[in-house]
N, C-alpha and C positions, 0 to 999 in steps of 0.2 A: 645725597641730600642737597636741598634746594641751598646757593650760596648765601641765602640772605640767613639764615641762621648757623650760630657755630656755638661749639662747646665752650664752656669757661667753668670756674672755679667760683662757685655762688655762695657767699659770706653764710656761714653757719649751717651750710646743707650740700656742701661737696660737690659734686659735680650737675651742670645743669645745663640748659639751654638758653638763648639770648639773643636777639633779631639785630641783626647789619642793617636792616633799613625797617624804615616804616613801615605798617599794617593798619591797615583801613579794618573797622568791624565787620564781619562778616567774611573778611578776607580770609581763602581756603592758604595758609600755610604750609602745610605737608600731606602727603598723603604717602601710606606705604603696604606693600605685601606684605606678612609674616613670614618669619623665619620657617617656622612650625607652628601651626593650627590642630584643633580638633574641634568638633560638638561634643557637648556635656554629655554624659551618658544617658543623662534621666532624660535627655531628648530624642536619645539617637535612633529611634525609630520615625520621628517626625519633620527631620531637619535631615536635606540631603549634604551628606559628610566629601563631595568636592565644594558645589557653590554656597552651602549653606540658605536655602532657600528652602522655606515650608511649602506642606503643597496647597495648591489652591483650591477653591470648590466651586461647582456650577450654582450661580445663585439668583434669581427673579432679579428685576428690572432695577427694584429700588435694593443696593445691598449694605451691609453693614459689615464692616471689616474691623472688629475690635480687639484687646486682648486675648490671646488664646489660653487653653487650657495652662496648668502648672504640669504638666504632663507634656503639653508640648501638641494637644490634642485642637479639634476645632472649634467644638459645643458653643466659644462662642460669637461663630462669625456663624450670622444666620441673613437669610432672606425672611421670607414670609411663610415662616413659623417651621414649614414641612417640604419633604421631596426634595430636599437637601441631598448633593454625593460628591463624596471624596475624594479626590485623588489620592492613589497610591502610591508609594514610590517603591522600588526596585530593588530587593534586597542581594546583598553579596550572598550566592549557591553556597560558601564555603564556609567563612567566618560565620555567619545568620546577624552579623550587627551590624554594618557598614550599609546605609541606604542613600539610593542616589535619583534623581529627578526623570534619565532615561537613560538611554545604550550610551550616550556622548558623553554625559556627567562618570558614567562609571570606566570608560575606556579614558578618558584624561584620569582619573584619579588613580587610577590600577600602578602605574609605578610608583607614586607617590603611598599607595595602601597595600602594596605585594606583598613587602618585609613583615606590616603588622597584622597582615592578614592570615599569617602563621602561629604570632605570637595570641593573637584575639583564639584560635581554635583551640590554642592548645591547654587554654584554662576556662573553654567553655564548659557550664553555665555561665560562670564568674567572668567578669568585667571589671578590669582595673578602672581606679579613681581617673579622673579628668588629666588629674598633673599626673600618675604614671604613665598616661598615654599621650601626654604631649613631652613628657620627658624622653620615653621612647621613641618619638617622631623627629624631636627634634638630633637625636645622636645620630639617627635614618637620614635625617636632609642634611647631618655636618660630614659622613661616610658619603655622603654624594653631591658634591657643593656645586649649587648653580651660580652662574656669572653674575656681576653686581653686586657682590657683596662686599668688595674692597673700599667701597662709597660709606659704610656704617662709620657713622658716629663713635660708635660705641660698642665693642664687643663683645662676646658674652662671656669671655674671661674676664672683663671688667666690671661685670654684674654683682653686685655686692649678696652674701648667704647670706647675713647675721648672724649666723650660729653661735657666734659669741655672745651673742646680746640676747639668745633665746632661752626660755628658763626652761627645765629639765623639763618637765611634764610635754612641751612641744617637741622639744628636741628628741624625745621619745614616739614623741608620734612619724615625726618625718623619718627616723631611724626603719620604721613600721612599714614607710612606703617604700624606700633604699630599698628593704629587702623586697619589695612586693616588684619594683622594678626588676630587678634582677631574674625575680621569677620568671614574671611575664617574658624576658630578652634569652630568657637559656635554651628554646628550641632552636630561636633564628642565629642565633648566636653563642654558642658555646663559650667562645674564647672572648667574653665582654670585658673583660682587663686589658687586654691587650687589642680589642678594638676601639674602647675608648680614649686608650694612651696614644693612639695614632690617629684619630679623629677629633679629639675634642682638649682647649686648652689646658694646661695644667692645675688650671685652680679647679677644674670643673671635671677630673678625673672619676674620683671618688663617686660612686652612687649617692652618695648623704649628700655632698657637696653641691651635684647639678641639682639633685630634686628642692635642695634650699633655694638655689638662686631661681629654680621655676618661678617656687610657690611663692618667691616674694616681688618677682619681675614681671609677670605674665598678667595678661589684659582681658578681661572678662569681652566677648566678642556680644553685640547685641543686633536685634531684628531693628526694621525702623522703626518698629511702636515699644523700642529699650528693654525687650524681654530679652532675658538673656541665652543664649542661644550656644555658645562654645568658646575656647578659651587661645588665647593665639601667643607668640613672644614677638616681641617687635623691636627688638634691639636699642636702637637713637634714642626711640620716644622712651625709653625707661631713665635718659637725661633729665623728661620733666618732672620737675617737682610739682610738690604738693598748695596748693591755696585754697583756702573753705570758701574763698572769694576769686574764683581766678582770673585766669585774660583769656583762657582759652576754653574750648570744649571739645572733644574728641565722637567723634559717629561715626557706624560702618554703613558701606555698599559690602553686602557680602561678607569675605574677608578682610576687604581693602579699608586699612584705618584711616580715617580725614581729620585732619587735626587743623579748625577753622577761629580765627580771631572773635571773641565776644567783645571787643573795646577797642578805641585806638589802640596799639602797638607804638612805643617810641625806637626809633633805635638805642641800641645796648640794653634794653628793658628786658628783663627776665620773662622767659614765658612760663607760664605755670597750667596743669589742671587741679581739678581736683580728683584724690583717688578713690573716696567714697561719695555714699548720696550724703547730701552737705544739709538735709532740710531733718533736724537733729539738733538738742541741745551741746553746746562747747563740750560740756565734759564727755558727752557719748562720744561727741566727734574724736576726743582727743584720745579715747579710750580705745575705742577701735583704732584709730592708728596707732596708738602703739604696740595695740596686740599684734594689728596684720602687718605692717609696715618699717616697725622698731624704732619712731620718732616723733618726739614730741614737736610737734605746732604752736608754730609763735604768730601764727599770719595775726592782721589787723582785726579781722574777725573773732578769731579766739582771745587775744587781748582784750577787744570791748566787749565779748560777749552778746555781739548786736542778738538781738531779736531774740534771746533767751527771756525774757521778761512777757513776752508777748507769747510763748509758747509753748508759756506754764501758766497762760492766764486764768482766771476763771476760780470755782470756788475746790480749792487742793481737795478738801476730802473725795469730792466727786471726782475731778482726773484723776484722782490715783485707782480707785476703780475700775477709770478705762485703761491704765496704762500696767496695770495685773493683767487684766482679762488680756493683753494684746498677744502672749507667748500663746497661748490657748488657741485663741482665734488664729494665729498662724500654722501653728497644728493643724486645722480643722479645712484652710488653705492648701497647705503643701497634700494632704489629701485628699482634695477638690471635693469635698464635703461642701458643697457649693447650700446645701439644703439650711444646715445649720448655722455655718455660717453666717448665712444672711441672716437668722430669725436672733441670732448671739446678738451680731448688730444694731438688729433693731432696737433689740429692746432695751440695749446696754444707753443706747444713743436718744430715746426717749428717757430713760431714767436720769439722763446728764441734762435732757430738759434745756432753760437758760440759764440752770448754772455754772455751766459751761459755754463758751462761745467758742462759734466758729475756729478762729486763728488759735485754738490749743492743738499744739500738735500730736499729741493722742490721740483728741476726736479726728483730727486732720485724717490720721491712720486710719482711724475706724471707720470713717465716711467713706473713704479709699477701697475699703475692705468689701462694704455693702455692695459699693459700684460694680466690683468686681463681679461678687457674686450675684448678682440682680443682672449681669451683662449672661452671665454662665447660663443661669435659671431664664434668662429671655423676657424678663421681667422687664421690658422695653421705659415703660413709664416710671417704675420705682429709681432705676437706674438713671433717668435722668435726673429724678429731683437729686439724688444724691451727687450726681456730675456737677451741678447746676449750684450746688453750694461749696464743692473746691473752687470754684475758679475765681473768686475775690483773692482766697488764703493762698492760691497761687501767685497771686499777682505781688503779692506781701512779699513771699521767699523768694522769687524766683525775681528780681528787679532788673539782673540785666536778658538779656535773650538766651535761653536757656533750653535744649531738647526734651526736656519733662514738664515743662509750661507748654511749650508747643503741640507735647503729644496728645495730654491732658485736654488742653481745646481743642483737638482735631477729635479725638474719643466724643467729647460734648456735643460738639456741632454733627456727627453721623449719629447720635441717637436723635437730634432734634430733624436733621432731614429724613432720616425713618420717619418718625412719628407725625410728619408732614407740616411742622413748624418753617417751613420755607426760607421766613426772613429770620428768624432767629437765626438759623442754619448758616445763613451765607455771612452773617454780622460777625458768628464765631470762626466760620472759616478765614473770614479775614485776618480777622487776631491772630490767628494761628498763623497764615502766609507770613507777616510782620515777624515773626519769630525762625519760624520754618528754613525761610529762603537765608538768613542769617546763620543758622547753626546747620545748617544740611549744606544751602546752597540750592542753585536753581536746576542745576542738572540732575538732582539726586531722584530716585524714584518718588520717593515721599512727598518731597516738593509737587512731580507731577500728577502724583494720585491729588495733592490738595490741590493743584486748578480747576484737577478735574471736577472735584465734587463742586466748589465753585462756578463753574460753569454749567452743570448741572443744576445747581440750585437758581441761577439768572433764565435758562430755559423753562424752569416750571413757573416760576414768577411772571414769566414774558406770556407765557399760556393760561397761567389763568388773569392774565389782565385780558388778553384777545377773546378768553369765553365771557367773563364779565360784560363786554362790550357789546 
């Protein structure tokens, strides 16, 4: 770990992290491999399980690269309409679930997916959850320990379970996975007692005991446009706490986690993320963390309660409507019912009318929800009007530099340079670079897809002034 940060003892939240010297905004602070990694299951045909990269598609001159499928599919990253094709990726002959980009991707991964590649057959159809098979992997990578790991901050005998602090109903659940690991480990490993007591610390012997400290330490891994993608442990960074406001932000390349300054840094100044999406009234916020987390929130945010007032505004009878309909509408999401979706939307969102404004964060939701769906169905112009009215209520929430403001205008500005809005295009690309290169950085892919379309956008502007002429 970089020397400018070190461990300390953080007044009412236990252990945490803390900057030896100054940090400039935008300044890349840490970056690191995972201990153990995976892709989510409900991806795992779509996302290659060494680099974690989707695959790409051949697409006409002007392309649109936006949210994809809930599925992890393409539907909808389109060119010009049709003659669309896919690439494939390359499934493992043995297991049938481990997919990989080519012959490279899967010959690097093969020691690292040999072990699990026994355990995945032996309970095919069936596919353990996310955390039984990063719990698996990662017992895999401590029976095989690579160099550098004497550097961690933080170990993962010092990863806190909770289990004390978890009410029966969960602790019933994680008991559920305990055994369902166990399962999963008894081809490749018969004797998992006694391979765990020689490989892994004492506290984390126990199957109930590591699968606690996974599910309460481990980092949701994201694509650059924040879909979520596969699930990693990263040892240090589980030092940082929590802030609904924080200093930092966290983004991947790949696997690799980059944990970049949103604010000056003082030295001894705590760094903090946040561990959920923070655009959410105080109590949800604080609700969820303590279901997932086991800790109540004192930040400055949860004490004023900023921006809760503004995001229940408008007339209650009517948000409470949209904010029933919203479990519904998520159903209708996770099953890319892209059709209904969208038409629930609409008319939920015509019937809020102006009795509802923009900044309630229900309609926020539902707007969100449209875009989506309108990007799926190819609904090129519906989906901008709806893109085109988050981006004020972004600018509300999101006030310092933030990768879901960034992404959010980079999503706007590729539907307006589709639809051949030119200068609108390059106005919101800019906005978006201002954010971008701050919370990514300059080197990051993301970063260089947005020059590009910028630069794209100054080339057609540049031609049709010269036809004009």
């Amino acid at each position: 770990m970089a020397p400018r940060l070190k461990r300390f003892v953080s007044p009412g939240k236990g252990n945490g992290l803390r900057a030896t010297a100054g940090m400039k905004r935008g300044e890349l602070v840490y970056s690191a491999e995972p201990l153990a990694c995976c892709v989510s299951s409900r991806l795992a045909p779509h996302v290659c399980h060494r680099c974690f990269t989707r695959p790409s598609m051949d697409l006409p001159s002007r392309r649109l690269s936006l949210h994809t499928t809930s599925d992890g599919g393409t539907e909808g990253r389109a060119g010009k309409r049709r003659g669309r094709k896919r690439e494939t990726l390359l499934r493992c002959s043995q297991c049938k679930t481990a997919r990989y980009c080519n012959a490279t991707c899967q010959k690097q991964a093969w020691p690292g997916h040999k072990r699990e590649c026994k355990c995945l057959r032996s309970l095919l159809p069936r596919i353990p959850t996310d955390s039984v098979r990063l719990a698996a992997r990662l017992i895999f990578a401590l029976l095989s320990p690579s160099k550098g790991r004497s550097e961690e901050l933080y170990t993962l005998g010092e990863h806190e379970s909770h289990l004390n602090s978890m009410s029966e109903q969960k602790k019933q659940g994680l008991c559920q996975l305990a055994s369902m690991l166990e399962l999963y480990l008894q081809q490749e490993m018969p004797d998992l007692a006694q391979d765990m007591t020689s490989a892994l610390p004492s506290s984390c012997q126990e199957p109930l005991s590591l699968i606690a400290k996974v599910t309460c330490n481990c980092f949701t891994i994201s694509d650059a446009e924040l879909q979520e993608i596969g699930v990693g442990l990263y040892p240090s960074l589980s030092l940082l706490n929590h802030d609904c406001r924080p200093n930092c932000v966290m983004v991947f390349e790949g696997t690799k986690l980059q944990l970049r300054a949103v604010c000056d840094i003082n030295p001894e100044e705590e760094l903090t993320i946040s561990y959920i999406e923070t655009l959410s009234l105080t109590e949800d916020r604080q609700r969820q963390l303590e279901d997932q987390y086991h800790f109540t929130c004192h930040c400055q945010r949860c004490k004023s309660q900023d921006k809760d007032g503004l995001m229940q505004s408008g007339e209650e009878a009517t948000w409470r409507l949209l904010k029933e309909a919203l479990p519904r509408l998520e159903g209708q999401k996770a099953e890319s019912d892209w059709q209904t979706l969208l038409q629930s939307c609409s008319h939920l969102l015509s019937t809020a009318g102006g009795d509802v404004p923009d900044e309630n964060v229900y309609k926020l939701r539902m707007t969100d929800m449209a875009l989506d769906a309108s990007i799926h169905l190819g609904h090129w112009e519906e989906a901008l009007k709806y893109g085109e009215k988050t981006l004020p209520v972004y600018r509300q929430y999101y006030p310092d530099p933030h990768p879901v403001h960034g992404v959010q205008l980079m999503r706007v500005g590729k539907l307006q340079h589709y639809l051949e809005h030119i200068e609108d295009a390059l106005d919101t690309f800019k906005q978006a670079y201002q954010i971008i290169k701050l919370t990514h950085g300059d080197d990051h892919p993301l970063t260089t897809d947005l020059l590009m379309k910028m630069e794209e956008c100054r080339t057609e502007m540049d031609q049709q002034s010269s036809s004009s002429h």
